[in-house]
C-alpha positions in Angstrom: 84.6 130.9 151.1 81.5 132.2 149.1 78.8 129.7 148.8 76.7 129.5 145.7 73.6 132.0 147.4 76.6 134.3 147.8 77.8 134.5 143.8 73.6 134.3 143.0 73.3 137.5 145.4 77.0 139.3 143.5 75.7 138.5 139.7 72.2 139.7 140.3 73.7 143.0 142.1 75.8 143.4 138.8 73.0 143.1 136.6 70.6 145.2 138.4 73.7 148.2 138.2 74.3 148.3 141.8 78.0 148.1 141.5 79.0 150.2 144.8 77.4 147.2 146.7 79.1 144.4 145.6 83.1 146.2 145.8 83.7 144.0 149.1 83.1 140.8 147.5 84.7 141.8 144.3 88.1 140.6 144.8 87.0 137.1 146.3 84.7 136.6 143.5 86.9 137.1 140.9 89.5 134.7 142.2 87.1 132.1 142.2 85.5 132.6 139.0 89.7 132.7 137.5 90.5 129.3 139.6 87.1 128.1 137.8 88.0 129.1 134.9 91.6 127.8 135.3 90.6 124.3 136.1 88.1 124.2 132.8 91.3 124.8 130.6 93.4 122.6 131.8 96.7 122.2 129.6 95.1 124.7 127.4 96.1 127.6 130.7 99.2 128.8 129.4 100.8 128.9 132.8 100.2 125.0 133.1 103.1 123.3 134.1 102.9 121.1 130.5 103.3 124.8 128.8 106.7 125.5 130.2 109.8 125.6 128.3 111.4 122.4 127.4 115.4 123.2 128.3 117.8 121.6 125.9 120.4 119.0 127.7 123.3 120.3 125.3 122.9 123.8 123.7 122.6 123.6 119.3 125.8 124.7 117.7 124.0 126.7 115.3 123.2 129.3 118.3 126.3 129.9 119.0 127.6 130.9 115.6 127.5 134.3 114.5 124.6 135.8 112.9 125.7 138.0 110.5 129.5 139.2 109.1 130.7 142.0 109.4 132.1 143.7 105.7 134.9 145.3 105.6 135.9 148.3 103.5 138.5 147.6 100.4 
């Protein structure tokens, strides 16, 4: 778990160019600034569970009729 001294320490390492310092902590830190983020958006997150797709009971008739006819030559 990073503490705040330790995300202080990352972003002022980024700043300053040192890049090649901070590729360790990297992966941790970008996971928690996501979940961060994640938890600001709430049902705006498109992965939210309130964003999935609403199933019908029964399927629409219209669906299962044919798009388009075929002509055929006279």
């Amino acid at each position: 778990m990073m503490t705040n001294n330790d995300k202080n320490l990352i972003q002022q390492l980024i700043r300053a160019g040192k890049f090649w310092v901070v590729e360790d902590f990297m992966p941790e830190y970008n996971l928690l600034k996501s979940k961060e983020i994640i938890e600001q958006m709430g049902d705006k997150w498109c992965c939210h569970p309130d964003n999935a797709v609403k199933r019908l009971d029964v399927p629409l008739s219209i669906l299962n009729e044919p798009k388009f006819k075929v002509l055929k030559k006279k």
